[in-house]
N, C-alpha and C positions, 0 to 999 in steps of 0.2 A: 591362816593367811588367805587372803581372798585373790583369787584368780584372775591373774593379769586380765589390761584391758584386750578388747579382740585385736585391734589396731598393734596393740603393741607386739602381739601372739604373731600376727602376718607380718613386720616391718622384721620382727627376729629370725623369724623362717625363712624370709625371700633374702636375706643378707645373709645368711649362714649357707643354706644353700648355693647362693651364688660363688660365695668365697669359695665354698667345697670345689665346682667346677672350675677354678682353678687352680687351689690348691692342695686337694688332696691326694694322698699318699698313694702310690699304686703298691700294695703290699700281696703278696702270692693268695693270701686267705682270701681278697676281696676279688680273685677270679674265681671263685665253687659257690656252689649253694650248698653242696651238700653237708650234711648236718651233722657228719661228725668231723668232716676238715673243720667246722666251723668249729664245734666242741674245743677238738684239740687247739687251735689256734689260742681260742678265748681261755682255756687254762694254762697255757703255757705266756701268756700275756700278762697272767695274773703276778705283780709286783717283781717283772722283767723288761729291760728296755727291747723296743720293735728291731734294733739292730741285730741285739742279741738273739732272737724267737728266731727270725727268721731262716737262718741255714738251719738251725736245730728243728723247725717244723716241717724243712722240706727233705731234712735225714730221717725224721720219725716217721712221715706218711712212706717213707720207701720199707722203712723196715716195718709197718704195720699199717696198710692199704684202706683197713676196715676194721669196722668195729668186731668184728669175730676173728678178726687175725690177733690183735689188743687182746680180748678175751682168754682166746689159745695161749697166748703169751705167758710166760713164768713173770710175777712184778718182781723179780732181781731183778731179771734181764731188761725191762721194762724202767726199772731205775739206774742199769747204766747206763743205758741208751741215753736217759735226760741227762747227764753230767754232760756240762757244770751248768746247766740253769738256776742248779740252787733252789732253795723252797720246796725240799724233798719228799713233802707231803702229798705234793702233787701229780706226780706219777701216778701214787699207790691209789689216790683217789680217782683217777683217768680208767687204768685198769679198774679197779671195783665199778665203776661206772659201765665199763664194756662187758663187764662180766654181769649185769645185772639187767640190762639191752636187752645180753641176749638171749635170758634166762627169761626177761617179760615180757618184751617187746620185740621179739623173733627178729630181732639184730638189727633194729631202727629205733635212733631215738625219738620217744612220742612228741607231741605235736602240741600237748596243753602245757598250761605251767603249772599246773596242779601236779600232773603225772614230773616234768622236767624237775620239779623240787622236790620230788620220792628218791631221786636217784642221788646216790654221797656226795656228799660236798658242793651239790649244786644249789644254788642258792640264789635270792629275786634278781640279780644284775645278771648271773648267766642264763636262765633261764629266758628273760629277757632280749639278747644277744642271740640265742639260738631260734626265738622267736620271729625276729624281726631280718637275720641276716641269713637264716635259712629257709623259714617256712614262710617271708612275708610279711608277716604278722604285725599291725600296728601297735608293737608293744616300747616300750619305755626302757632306757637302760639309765642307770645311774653310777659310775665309777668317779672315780677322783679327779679325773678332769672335767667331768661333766660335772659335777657339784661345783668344782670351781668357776663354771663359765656360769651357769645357773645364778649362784650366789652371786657373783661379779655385775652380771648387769640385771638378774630382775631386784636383787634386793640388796647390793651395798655394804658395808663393811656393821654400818651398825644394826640394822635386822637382822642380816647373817647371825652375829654376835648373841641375839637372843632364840634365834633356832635352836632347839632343844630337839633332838632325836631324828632319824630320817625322814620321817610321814611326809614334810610340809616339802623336801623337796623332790622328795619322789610323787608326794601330788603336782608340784610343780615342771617336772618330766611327763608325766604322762598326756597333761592338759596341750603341751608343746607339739607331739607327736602330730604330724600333718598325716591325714587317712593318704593311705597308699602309698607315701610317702619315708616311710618307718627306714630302710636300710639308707639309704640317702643320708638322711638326716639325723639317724644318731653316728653316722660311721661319720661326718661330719663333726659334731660336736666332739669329739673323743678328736679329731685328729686336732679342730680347733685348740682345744684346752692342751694338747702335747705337743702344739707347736705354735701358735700363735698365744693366749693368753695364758701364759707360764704360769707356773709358782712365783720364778726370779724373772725380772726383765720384760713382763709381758710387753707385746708391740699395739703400745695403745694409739699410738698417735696415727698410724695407717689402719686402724682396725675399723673395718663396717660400721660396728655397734656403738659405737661412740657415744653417737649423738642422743641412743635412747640411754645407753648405759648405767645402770643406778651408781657403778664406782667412778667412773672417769671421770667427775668431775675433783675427785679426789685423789688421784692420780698423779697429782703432783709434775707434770712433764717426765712420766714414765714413760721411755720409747723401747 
């Protein structure tokens, strides 16, 4: 796939952004940088709704402050504490992560995404996420809403349709990414896709993107 026009790359950014300033979500993770609230947040995120996370991330940082309190931890205890989040795997993966910090990383997690994808269960979307909402970093996230908003207006229902495998829109995340701009605008995109362009109902008819949009014009009077 070839890479949007530039035009099209700033008319998507200055709109998405915009929307973000006003309305995006004020969620507890989005006041730390620090990089293992951010860890924990974005694991406990992972295929749970933000109503649900939320008391359960601000009971788990009470009961485990730091990545070497985590570590210290027995994972029972570690997977009561998550009940009932559900997706029980995830705990056990958290703990193994803190225990492996701070066995190599003298109880911080690193900084590249090279090293961030050594450690279990972490993998190019969080890796990504800890990059970008902790250290800065102009890196790329790609989760399910962001694919959906991606696919929705740079390419449409029928190129979508011929996308075979992640590459084409994980190149098309990355190209997106405005320098300096990385935690802005992908915490934007994610809140976009999980609240404004749905799965069901998305709100096309008020939506910024419209006018460039590859889907709306197929959209049928979806509001």
């Amino acid at each position: 796939m070839k890479p949007p026009a530039a035009s099209l790359v700033r008319r998507f950014r200055r709109s998405l952004l915009a929307w973000y300033g006003t309305h995006g979500r004020d969620l507890p993770w989005r006041r730390t940088r620090a990089p293992y609230r951010v860890l924990v947040s974005e694991i406990m995120l992972q295929q749970t709704q933000v109503d649900r996370v939320v008391p359960k991330y601000l009971q788990f940082l009470r009961h485990y402050p730091t990545l070497r309190s985590l570590a210290r931890a027995r994972v029972d205890e570690v997977r009561r504490l998550w009940y009932p989040l559900g997706y029980n795997i995830r705990p056990v993966r958290l703990h193994a992560i803190a225990r492996e910090a701070v066995a190599r990383y003298g109880g911080r997690l690193p900084d590249t995404a090279e090293d961030l994808r050594r450690l279990p269960g972490v993998g190019r979307y969080t890796a990504g996420a800890i990059l970008s909402f902790a250290y800065g970093r102009d890196a790329a996230v790609l989760d399910t809403n962001v694919r959906r908003v991606l696919g929705r207006v740079f390419l449409g229902p029928r190129r979508l349709a011929r996308v075979r495998g992640e590459k084409t829109l994980w190149d098309l995340a990355e190209a997106l990414v405005p320098r300096g701009r990385a935690y802005d605008f992908n915490q934007a995109l994610m809140d976009f896709g999980a609240t404004w362009c749905t799965p069901r109902k998305p709100k096309c008819l008020p939506c910024p993107m419209k006018s460039f949009c590859a889907t709306y014009p197929n959209a049928n009077g979806r509001a």
